[in-house]
C-alpha positions in Angstrom: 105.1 106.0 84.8 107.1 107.8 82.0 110.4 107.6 84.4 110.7 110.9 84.3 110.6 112.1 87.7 111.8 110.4 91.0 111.1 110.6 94.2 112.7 109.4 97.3 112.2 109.8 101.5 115.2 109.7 103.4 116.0 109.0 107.1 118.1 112.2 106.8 114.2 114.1 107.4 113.8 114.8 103.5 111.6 114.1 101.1 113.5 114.7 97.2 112.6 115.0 93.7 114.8 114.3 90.9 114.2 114.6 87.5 115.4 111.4 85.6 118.3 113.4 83.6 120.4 115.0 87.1 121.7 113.2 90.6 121.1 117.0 91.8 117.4 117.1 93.3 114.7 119.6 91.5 113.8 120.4 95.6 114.0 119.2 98.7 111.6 119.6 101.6 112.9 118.7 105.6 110.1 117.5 107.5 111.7 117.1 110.8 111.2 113.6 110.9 112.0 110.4 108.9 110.5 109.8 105.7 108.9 106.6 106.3 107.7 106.0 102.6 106.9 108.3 99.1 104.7 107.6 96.5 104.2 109.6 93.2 101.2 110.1 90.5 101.9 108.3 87.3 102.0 111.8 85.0 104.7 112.7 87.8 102.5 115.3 89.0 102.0 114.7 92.9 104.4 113.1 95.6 102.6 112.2 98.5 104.9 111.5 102.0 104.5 109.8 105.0 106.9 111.0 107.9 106.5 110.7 111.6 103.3 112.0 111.9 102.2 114.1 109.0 101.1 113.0 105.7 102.1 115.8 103.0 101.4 116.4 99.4 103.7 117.9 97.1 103.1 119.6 93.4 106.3 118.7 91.4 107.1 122.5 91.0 107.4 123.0 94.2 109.2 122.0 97.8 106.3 123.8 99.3 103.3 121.4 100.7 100.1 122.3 98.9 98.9 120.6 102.2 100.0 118.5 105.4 98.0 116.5 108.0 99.0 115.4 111.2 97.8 111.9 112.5 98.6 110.2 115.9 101.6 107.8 115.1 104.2 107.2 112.5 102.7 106.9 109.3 104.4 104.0 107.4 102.7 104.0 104.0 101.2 106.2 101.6 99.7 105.6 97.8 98.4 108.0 94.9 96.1 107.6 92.5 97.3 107.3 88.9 96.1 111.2 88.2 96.8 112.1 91.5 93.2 113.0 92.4 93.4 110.5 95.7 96.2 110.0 98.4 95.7 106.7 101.0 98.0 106.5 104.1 98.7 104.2 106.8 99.3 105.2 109.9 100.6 103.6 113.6 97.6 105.2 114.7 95.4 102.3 113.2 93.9 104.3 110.8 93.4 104.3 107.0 92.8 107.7 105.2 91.6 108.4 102.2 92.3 112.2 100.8 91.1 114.0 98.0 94.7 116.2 96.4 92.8 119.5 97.2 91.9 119.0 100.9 94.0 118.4 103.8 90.9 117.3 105.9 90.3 113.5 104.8 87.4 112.1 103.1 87.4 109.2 105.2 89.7 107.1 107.9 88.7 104.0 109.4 90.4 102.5 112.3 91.7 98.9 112.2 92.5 96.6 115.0 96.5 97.5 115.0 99.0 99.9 113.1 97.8 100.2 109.4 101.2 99.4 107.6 100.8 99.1 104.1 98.1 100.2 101.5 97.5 100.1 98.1 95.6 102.2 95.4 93.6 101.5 92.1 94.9 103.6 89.3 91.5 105.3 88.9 91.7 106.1 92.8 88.5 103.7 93.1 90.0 101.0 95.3 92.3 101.2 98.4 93.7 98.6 99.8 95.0 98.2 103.3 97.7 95.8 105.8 97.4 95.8 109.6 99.3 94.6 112.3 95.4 93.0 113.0 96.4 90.5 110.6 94.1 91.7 108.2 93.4 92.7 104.7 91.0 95.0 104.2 89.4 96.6 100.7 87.7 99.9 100.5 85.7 101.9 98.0 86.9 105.4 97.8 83.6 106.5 98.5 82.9 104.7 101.9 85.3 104.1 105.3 83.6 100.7 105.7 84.9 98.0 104.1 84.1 96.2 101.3 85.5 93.1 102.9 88.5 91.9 105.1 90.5 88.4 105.3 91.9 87.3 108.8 95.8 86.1 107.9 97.5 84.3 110.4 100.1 87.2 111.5 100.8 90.3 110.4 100.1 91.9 106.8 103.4 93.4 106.0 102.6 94.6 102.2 99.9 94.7 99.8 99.3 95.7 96.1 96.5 96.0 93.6 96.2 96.1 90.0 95.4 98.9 87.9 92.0 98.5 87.3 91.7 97.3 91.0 90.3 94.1 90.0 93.5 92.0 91.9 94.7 92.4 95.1 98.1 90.7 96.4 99.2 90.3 99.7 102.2 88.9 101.8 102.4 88.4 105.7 104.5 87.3 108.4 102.8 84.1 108.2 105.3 82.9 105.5 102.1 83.6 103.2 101.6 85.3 99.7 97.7 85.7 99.1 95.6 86.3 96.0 92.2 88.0 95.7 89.5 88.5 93.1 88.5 92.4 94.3 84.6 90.7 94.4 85.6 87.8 97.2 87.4 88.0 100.4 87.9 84.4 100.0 91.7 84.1 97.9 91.6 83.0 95.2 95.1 80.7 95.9 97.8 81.1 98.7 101.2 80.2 98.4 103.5 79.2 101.7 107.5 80.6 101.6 110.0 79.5 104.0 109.7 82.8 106.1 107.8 86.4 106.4 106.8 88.0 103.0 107.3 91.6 103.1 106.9 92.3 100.4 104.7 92.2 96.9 104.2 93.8 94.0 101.1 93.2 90.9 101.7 93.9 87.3 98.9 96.6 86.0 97.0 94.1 84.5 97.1 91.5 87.1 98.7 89.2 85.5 102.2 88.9 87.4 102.4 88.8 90.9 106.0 89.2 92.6 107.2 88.7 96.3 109.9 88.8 98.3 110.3 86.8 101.1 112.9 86.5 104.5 114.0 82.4 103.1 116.3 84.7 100.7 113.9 84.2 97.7 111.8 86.0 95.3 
């Protein structure tokens, strides 16, 4: 949050971390695979990656895992909690995970209709969000795999966001859509049709500003 530290996953196998003042990385870690996506805590704490098959979590003082897990398929996406305390992932196996930082064994996973490839986390860890290749949107407490709700999109959920407090969730799909939601209603609260896929979107902390980008060459 500070901009302080950086992290990045490469296609080169590597996850890096930077510190905001040097181009030469703090560490490096090869995971034998490519580094699908890389998310880090707001304090700059925790990096969570997503590689072929493995989630990992990284302190910031080291290269060294404090943990791995291995899931069936690529996993695509991965979010942190704002203190680090809770990792989601998505995963071509059709699963969401939830972990807790000190455990590589996951507090929960559910298992969608298609590969899982975006999700979203609250910044208190309380509310993961997830996209599938079901066409659906799905919200989660962090402290049960069944959903709080889900919304049937007409293609494929390509990204999703949620605001800090977890209260707004965003959404864009490959049915030229970008959705709104209340957190309490699976029903959006407005959609808005681009000229082509959204893949991608992005919430401001309070839920105030949504952003997408869309394949008509717009944002």
């Amino acid at each position: 949050a500070d901009g302080e530290y950086i992290a990045a996953g490469s296609e080169d196998d590597s996850v890096y971390l930077f510190d905001k003042d040097s181009s030469t990385p703090l560490w490096s870690y090869e995971t034998g695979s490519n580094v699908q996506d890389v998310a880090i805590s707001a304090d700059g704490e925790y990096i969570a990656a997503g590689s072929y098959d493995k989630v990992y979590l990284f302190d910031k003082d080291s290269s060294t895992p404090l943990w791995s897990y291995e899931t069936e398929g690529y996993v695509r996406s991965v979010a942190v909690s704002a203190d680090g305390e809770y990792i989601a992932a998505g995963s071509y196996d059709d699963n969401v995970y939830l972990f807790d930082k000190d455990s590589s064994t996951p507090l929960w996973n559910y298992t969608a209709g298609n590969d899982v490839y975006t999700v979203a986390i609250s910044a208190d860890g309380e509310y993961i969000v997830a996209g599938s290749w079901d066409c659906k949107v799905y919200l989660f407490d962090k402290d049960s795999s069944t959903p709080l709700w889900s919304y049937t999109t007409g293609d494929w959920v390509n990204s999703v966001a949620v605001s800090a407090d977890g209260e707004y969730i965003a959404a864009g799909s490959k049915d030229n859509k970008v959705y709104l939601f209340d957190k309490d209603s699976s029903t959006p609260l407005w959609s808005y049709t681009t000229g082509n896929d959204v893949y991608s979107v992005a919430i401001s902390a309070d839920g105030e500003y949504i952003v997408a980008g869309s394949w008509d060459c717009k944002v």
